[in-house]
Phi, psi and omega in degrees: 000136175254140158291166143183146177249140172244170238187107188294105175206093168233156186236004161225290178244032203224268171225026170208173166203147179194117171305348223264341190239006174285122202295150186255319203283116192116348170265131229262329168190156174211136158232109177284323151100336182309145207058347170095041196238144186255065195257150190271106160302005181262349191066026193264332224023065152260073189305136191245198169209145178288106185252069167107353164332132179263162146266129186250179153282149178276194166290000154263006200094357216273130197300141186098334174231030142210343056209142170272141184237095159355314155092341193234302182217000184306178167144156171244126171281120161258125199303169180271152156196144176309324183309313194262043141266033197323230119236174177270154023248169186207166178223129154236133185259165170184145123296124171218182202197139178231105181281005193184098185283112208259178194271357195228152178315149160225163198237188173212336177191143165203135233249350185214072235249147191199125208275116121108028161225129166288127179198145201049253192227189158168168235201152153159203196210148183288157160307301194316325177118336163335131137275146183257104170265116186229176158213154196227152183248041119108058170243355198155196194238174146120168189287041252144323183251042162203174162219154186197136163275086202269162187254160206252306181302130162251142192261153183237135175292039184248327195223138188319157209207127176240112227223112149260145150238100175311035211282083177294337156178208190298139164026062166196088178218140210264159165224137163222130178238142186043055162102339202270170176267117205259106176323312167061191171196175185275166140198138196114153198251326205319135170274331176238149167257165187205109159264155215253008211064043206219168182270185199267168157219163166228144186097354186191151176228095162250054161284303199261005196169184183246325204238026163297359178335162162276144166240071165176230165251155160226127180216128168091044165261173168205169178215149203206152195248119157111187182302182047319133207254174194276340156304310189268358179299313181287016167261332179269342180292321197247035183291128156259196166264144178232127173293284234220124178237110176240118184276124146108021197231173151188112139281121180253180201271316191251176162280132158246109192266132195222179188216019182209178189261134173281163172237139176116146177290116175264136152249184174210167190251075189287176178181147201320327182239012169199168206269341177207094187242146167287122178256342154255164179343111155268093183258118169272166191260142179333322169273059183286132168270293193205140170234138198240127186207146280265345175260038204012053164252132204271135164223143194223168175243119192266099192302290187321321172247055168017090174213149191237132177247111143320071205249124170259337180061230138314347170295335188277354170291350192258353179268029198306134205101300170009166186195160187202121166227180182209131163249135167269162190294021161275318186098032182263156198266131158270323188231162165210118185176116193333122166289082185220018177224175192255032153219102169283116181239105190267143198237110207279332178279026176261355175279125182299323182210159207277139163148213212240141173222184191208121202263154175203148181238110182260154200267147162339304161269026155090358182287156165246130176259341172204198208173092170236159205270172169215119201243090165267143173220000000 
């Protein structure tokens, strides 16, 4: 017989956010842009500066906390320090929003910037819409001085778009976009990677051109010394926001009904996009009747055929697109399958092993609306 509990930890409209596992260690800068400010949040003080970039809404709406890029001349510069010239392997995470796939390369970063020379790493995109992770060996410019990871997946200007690029050593580099992992291919002869000493910028490169600019939004980048590892890449794909940490208290938006005392202490969380989340453990007791959120789907645990039940009631002629996926803590997909009946029953002994998965439910434009840990034992 398998246990399970389920562990309120949603992250975008339903009940939890949390800071706490988003990995810190190793990381070399963090600009968060809120308020329009560029401080390096790593405590590294690598502070940069802003050269016509504006403030926007980030990726949750929120006014103020991320920045526009132009497309023509915006960018921010960050000053050299041997510290952000890493050797390998390293990760740079980022948010972007593209207001314009242009007839020319656009860039989101690049770490050593050297004008009309490939030189260090750097992250941007095709008119195709294709993302790029490359390196250069600070000899010139043309496919002989670079190696570059083009991505299969194309980002579209309708919606925020979330990019790790791994760079684990010479022509071994990983893309994960919006969570997912992109098989991609190489291109380019370059042997080396070489920096030239010149500092980093985000929104533009002209190592390659003068108009490579960004044309959109960016929020939230970093850079890290060493690997990210795929347990820890969906604290950064599903990161909120958080305001206000109010203890010993709880308000809920639904009802939760249990038939035991829960156990371990809840708190709760506002936050800019939802009115109440838990930041520690919620374990119900086996006998959970139902938990019902905000788009009213009920999902419960059927003990008796180890089952996790979905319920749309009526709702569901309204969820066309819908989704339902399950990761396990590698970030490997287990389960997959369309929201389009009005009970959906996933059948746990269809899970290969025991341990913690993390179930999530998408809206029709690929976005996630709600997002829970599932603990079998």
């Amino acid at each position: 017989m398998k246990f399970f509990a389920f562990f309120c930890v949603l992250f975008f409209s339903i009940l939890v956010t949390t800071y706490a596992q988003i990995p810190t260690e190793n990381l070399l800068f963090h600009y968060s842009f809120d308020n329009g400010e560029v401080i390096d949040l790593s405590g590294n003080d690598h502070h940069a500066t802003i050269h016509g970039a504006s403030t926007t809404n980030d990726r949750f709406s929120l006014s103020g906390r991320a920045l526009d890029f132009d497309g023509t001349d915006d960018f921010i510069q960050i000053p050299y320090s041997e510290d952000l010239h890493p050797r390998f392997p390293f990760t740079i995470s980022i948010w972007v929003k593209v207001d314009e796939l242009k007839s020319v390369t656009s860039m989101f970063f690049a770490n050593d910037e050297t004008d009309g020379i490939y030189s260090g790493f750097w992250l941007g995109y095709q008119p195709t819409g294709q993302v790029m992770a490359a390196y250069g060996n600070g000899m010139g410019q043309g496919a002989s001085h670079r190696v570059t990871r083009f991505s299969n997946t194309t980002i579209n200007t309708d919606n925020w778009h979330h990019i790790v690029a791994i760079y684990h050593g010479l022509n071994d580099i990983d893309l994960y976009i919006d969570c997912e992992y992109d098989e991609g291919y190489y291109s380019g002869s370059g042997t080396t990677m070489t920096y030239l000493g010149n500092g980093g910028v985000i929104g533009r490169n002209r190592g390659h051109a003068a108009n490579v600019s960004h044309n959109g939004q960016i929020d939230d980048i970093r850079l890290y010394k060493g690997a990210i590892t795929p347990k820890e890449l969906p604290y950064l794909c599903y990161e909120a926001p958080c305001v206000e940490l109010v203890r010993d208290t709880i308000t809920v938006i639904d009802t939760i009904t249990v038939t035991e005392t829960l156990v371990d202490t809840i708190y709760t969380v506002y936050t800019d996009t939802i009115l109440v989340t838990v930041t520690d453990t919620l374990k119900i007791n086996l006998n959970l009747i139902g938990v019902k959120n905000t788009t009213s789907i009920k999902i419960y645990p059927d003990l008796a055929n180890e089952q996790i039940v979905i319920f749309t009631g009526n709702n569901y002629q309204s969820l066309e697109g819908h989704r339902i996926r399950i990761y396990n803590t590698l970030g490997q997909l287990v389960y997959h399958n369309p929201l389009n009946t009005r009970e959906l029953a996933i059948d746990l002994r269809s899970i290969a092993s025991m341990g913690v998965y993390i179930l999530q439910i998408l809206n029709k434009e690929n976005s996630v609306i709600g997002t829970w840990k599932i603990l079998l034992e």
